[in-house]
C-alpha positions in Angstrom: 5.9 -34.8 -3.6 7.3 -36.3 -1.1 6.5 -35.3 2.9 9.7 -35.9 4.8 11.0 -35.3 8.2 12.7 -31.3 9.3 15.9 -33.2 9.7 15.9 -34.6 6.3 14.9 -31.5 4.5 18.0 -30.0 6.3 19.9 -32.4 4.9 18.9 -32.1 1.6 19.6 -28.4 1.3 22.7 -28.6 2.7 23.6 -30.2 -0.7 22.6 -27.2 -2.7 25.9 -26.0 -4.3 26.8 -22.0 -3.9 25.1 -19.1 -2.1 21.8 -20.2 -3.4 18.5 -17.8 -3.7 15.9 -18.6 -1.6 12.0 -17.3 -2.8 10.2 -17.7 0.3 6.2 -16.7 0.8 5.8 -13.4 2.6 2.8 -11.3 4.1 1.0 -13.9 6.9 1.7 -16.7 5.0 5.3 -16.7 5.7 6.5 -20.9 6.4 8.3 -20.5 9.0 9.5 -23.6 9.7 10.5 -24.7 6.5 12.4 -21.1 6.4 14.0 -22.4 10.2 15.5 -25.6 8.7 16.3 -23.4 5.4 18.9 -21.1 7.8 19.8 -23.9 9.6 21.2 -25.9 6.7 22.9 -22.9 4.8 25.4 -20.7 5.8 25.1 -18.2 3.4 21.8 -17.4 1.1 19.9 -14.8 -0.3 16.3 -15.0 0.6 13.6 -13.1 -1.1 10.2 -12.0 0.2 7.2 -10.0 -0.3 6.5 -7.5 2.6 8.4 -9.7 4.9 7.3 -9.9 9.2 9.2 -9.7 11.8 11.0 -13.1 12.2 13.1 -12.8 9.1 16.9 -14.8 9.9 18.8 -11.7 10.5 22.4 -13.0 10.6 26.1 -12.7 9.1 25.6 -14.8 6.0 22.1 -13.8 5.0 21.0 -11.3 2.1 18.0 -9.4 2.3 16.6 -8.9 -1.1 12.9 -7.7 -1.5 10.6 -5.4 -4.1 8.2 -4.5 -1.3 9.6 -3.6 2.4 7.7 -5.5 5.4 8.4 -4.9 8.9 10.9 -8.0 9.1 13.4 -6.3 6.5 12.9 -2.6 7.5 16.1 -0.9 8.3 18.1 -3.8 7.8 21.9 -3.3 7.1 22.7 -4.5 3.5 18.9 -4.5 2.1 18.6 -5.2 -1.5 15.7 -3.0 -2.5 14.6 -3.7 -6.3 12.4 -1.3 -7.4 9.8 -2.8 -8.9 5.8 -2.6 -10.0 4.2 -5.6 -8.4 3.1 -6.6 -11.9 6.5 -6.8 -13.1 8.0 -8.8 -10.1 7.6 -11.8 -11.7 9.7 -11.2 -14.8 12.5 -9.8 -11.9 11.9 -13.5 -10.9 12.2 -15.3 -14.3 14.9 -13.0 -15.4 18.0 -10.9 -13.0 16.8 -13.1 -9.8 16.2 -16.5 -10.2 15.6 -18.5 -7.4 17.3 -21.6 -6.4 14.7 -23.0 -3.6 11.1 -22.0 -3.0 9.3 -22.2 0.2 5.7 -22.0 0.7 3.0 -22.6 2.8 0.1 -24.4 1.5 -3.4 -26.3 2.4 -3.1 -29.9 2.8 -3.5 -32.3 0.0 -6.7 -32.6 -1.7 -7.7 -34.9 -5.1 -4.4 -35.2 -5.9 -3.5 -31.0 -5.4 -2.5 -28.2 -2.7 -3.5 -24.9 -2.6 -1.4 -21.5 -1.6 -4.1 -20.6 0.2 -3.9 -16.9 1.4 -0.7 -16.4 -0.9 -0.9 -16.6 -4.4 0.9 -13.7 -5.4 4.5 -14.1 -7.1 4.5 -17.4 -6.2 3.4 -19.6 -9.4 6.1 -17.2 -10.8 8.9 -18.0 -8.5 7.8 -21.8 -9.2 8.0 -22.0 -12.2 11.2 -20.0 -12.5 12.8 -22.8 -9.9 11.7 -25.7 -11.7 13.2 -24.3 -15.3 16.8 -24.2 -13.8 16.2 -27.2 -11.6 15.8 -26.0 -8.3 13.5 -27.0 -5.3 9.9 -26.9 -4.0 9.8 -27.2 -1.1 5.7 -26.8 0.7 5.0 -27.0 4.5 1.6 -28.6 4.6 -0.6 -26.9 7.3 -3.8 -28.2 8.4 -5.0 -24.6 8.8 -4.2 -23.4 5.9 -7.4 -22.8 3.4 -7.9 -24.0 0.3 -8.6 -21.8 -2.1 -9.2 -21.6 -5.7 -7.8 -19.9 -9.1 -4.0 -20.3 -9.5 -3.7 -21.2 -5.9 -4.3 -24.5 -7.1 -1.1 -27.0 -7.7 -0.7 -30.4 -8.8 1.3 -32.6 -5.8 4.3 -33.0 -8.5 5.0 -29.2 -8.5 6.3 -30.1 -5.2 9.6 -32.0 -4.4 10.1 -31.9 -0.7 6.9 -31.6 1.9 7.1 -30.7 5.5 3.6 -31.5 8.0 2.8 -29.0 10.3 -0.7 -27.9 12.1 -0.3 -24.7 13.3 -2.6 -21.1 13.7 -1.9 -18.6 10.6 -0.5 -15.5 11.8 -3.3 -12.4 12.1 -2.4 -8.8 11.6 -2.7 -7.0 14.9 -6.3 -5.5 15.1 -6.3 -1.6 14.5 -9.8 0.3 14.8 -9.8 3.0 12.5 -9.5 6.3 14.5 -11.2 9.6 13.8 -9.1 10.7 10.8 -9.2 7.8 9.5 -13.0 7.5 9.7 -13.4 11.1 7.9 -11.4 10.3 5.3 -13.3 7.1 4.5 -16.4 8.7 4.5 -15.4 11.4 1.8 -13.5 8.4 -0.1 -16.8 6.3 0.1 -18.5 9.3 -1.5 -16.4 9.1 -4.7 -17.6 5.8 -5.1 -20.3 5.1 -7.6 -23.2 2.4 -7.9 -22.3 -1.1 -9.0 -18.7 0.1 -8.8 -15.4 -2.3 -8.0 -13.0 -2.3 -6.0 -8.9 -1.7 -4.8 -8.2 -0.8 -1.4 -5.0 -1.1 0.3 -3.9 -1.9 3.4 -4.1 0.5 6.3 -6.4 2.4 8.2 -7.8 4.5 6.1 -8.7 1.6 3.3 -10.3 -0.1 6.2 -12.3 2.7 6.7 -13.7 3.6 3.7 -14.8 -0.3 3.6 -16.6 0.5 7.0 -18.5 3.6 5.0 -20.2 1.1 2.4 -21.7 -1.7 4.2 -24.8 0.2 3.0 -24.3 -0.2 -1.0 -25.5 -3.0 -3.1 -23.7 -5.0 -6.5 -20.3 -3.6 -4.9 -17.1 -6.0 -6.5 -13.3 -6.9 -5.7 -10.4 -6.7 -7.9 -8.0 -6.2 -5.3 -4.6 -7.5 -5.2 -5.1 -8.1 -1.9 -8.1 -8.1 0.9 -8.7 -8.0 4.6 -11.6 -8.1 7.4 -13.2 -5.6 5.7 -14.5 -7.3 2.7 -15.5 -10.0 4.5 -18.1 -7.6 6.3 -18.9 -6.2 3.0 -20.0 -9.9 2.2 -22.3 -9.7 5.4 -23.9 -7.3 5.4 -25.1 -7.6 1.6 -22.9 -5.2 -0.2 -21.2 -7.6 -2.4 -22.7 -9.0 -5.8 -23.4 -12.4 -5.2 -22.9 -13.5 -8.9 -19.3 -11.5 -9.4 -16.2 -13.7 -8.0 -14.0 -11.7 -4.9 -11.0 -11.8 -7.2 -7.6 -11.0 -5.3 -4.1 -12.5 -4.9 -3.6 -12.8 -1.4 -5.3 -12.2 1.8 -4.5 -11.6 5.4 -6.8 -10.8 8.6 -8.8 -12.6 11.8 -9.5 -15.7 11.3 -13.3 -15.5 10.6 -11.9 -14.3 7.0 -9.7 -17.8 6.4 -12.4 -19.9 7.4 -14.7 -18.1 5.4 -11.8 -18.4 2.4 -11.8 -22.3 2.6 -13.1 -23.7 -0.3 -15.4 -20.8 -1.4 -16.0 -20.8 -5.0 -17.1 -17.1 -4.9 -12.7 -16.0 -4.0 -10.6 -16.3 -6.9 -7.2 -16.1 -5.6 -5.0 -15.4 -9.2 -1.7 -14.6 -9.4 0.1 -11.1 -9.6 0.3 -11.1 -13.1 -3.2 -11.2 -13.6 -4.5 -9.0 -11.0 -1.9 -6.4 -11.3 -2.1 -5.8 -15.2 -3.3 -3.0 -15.8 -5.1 -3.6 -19.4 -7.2 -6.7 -17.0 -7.6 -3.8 -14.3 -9.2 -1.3 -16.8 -11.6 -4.0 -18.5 -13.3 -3.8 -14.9 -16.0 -1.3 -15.3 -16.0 1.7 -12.3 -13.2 0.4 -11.2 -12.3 2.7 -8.0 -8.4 2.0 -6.7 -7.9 3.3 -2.8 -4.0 3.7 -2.1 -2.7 5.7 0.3 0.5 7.6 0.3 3.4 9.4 3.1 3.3 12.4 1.2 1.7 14.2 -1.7 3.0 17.5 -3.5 1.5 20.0 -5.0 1.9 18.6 -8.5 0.0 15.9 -7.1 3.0 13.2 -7.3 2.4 10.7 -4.1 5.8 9.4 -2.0 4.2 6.1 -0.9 8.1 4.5 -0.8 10.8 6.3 0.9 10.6 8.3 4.9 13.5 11.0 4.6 15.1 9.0 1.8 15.4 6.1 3.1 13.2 2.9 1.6 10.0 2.1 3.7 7.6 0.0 1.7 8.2 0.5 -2.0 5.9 0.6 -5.4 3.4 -2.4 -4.7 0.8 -2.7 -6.6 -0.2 1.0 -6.6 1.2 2.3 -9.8 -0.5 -0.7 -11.6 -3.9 -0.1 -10.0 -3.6 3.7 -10.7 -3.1 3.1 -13.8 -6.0 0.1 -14.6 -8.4 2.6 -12.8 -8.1 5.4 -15.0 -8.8 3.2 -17.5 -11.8 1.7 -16.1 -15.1 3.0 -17.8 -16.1 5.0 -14.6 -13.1 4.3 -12.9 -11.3 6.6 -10.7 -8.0 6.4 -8.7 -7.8 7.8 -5.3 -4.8 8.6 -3.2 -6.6 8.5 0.6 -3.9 10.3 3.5 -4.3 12.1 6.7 -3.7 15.8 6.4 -1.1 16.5 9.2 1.6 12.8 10.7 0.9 12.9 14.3 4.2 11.4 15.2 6.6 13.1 13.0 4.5 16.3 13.7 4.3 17.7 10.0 2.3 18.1 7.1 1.9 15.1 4.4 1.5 17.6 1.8 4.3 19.1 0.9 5.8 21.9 -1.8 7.3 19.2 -3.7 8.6 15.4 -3.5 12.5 15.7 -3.1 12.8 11.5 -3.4 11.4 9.1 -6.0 7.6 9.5 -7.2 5.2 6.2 -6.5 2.4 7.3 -8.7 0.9 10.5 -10.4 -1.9 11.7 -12.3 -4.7 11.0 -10.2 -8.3 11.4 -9.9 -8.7 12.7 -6.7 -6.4 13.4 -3.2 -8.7 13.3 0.2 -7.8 14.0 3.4 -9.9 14.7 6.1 -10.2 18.2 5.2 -11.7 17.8 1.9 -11.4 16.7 -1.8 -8.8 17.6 -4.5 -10.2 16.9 -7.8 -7.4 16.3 -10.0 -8.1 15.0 -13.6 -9.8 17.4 -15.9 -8.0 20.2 -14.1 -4.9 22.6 -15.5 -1.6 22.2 -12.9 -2.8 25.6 -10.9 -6.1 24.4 -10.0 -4.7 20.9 -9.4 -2.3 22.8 -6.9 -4.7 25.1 -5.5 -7.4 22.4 -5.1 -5.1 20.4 -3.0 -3.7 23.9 -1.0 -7.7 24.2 -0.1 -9.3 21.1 0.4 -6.5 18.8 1.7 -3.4 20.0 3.3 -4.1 21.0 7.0 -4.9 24.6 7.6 -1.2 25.4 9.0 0.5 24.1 6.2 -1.3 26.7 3.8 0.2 30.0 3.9 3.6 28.2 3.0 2.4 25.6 0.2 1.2 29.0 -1.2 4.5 30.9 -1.5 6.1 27.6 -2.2 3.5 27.4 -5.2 4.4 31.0 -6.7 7.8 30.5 -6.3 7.1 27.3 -8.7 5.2 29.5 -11.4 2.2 28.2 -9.7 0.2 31.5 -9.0 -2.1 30.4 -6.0 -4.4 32.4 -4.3 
């Protein structure tokens, strides 16, 4: 590795030939700078991220291409949206889009090593893939960065070019759960058992049902991602002390990333490992939290598209559906309010008219009730959701939409 000046790492990718692929880290790990010179050297490049922020290059000459939809690429003009498990984003990776640069973020060095910190993820994937075909590494070093363990941990020669830096990490904005999101927790931590462990998403309602278990004991993490939330599970005594925190990357206040730094007990692996579903259903009660933008009376969740157009994608929820069913004891839940306050209509709906995230689940809550799904025929699937999780108005017509399906709902 060798830790250069901006200037001279501009200078260097200027000499990379074509309209390279750029892999770049994503979520709140995003280096910017290194991604500044990166657009400042090249005219024209594809970059690839994970659940990209706001801040993304957004220029003539620049091609969006992304698995997972953030905030920075959302509703941009010539998106490339690969559909894609999160599990399987690697092999997109190391087969139909192989990078020509990396960028990430990282701790600095430490006996002879750097860690990814808070961003594990594809990473390891991407680098590898770069350094078969000969590409770049290229880190930016950040005093603020932790050092965590697992496959976060590189040797200094996976990296070509370093950049210094010493700045904050960025912080999701702080969102208290509000009353929905509260009740649905609640009736999410309920289907919960002892000893059980853990997926949550990201979002309100995963953040609440974290807030409805400080009061369990021997609770455990196989997440492909955490927040704030488990960090107050950790406090207040939920979490089994002897079972690692085992997730591949991490964003929230900074309380959480100094409590990350150099903490044996978090196990930051890479996608591939937390997102297979055969490692997912050797957890035992494992209990996956997703939430969805719509579910149908078939039980099919839309946690992807708004009116057909892409807003997030897959992520890891299909992989995590399936590992939790099966998980001796496990059980996947699909966690949404009942009625979308800004849109101003119900989430459940006759039947998905776009692509299908994930199916076959174990339960649907809302904060009107439970839907138990497995074990039950299609019409008392149907008619458990009509009941106990779409919002009162929404009823009378999810009925005659049912019997128009053959489903014959009370």
């Amino acid at each position: 590795m060798r830790v250069i000046s901006e200037d001279d790492l501009a200078a260097v990718l200027a000499g990379v030939p074509g309209v390279p692929r750029v892999v770049a880290g994503g979520n709140f790990a995003t280096p910017w700078r290194a991604l500044a010179v990166v657009d400042a050297a090249l005219a024209e490049y594809r970059l690839f991220m994970l659940n990209a922020q706001p801040g993304v290059p957004d220029r003539e000459g620049v091609v969006l291409e992304t698995p997972f939809v953030g905030p920075g690429m959302r509703g941009r003009p010539g998106l490339r949206y690969f559909p894609s498990r999160l599990s399987l984003v690697p092999n997109l990776l190391k087969g139909a889009l192989p990078p020509d640069v990396v960028l990430v973020q990282t701790s600095e060095p430490m006996n002879g090593t750097v860690s990814l910190g808070i961003e594990v993820n594809v990473l390891p994937a991407a680098i590898e893939a770069v350094r078969a075909r000969g590409g770049l590494v290229v880190a930016q070093l950040n005093a603020r960065m932790p050092y965590t363990y697992g496959d976060a941990v590189m040797p200094l020669d996976e990296v070509d070019f370093a950049i210094e830096c010493d700045e904050p990490l960025a912080t999701p904005v702080p969102r208290p759960p509000g009353d929905t999101s509260l009740e649905i927790g609640a009736r999410v931590a309920g289907l919960v058992p002892e000893n059980a462990t853990l997926q949550l998403g990201i979002g309100g309602v995963p953040d609440a049902v974290l807030a409805s278990l400080h009061h369990r004991r021997g609770l455990a993490i196989w997440s492909e991602m955490f927040s704030d939330g488990v960090l107050a599970l950790e406090r207040a005594g939920a979490l089994e002390a002897a079972t690692p925190i085992t997730a591949s990357f991490a964003f929230g206040g900074r309380e959480l990333y100094d409590w990350a730094d150099r903490n044996e007990r978090i196990r930051m692996l890479r996608t591939e490992k937390t997102n297979d579903p055969g490692l997912i259903a050797r957890q035992p009660r494992l209990v996956s939290v997703n939430s969805a933008l719509q579910v149908d009376l078939f039980a099919q969740a839309n946690a992807g598209r708004v009116r057909g157009t892409v807003y997030s994608g897959f992520g890891g929820q299909t992989d995590f559906v399936v590992g939790a069913l099966h998980s001796p004891g496990g059980r996947a839940v699909i966690a949404l309010p009942s009625w979308h306050p800004r849109a101003d209509v119900s989430t459940v709906i006759p039947r998905l008219s776009g692509p299908v995230t994930s199916f076959q689940h174990s339960y649907i809550v809302s904060e009107q009730g439970t839907a138990t799904i497995w074990g039950n025929d299609a019409t008392t699937q149907a008619q458990e959701i009509v009941d106990n999780v779409a919002h009162p108005d929404a009823r009378d017509e999810l009925r005659h939409q049912g019997r128009l399906f053959g489903l014959p709902l009370r």
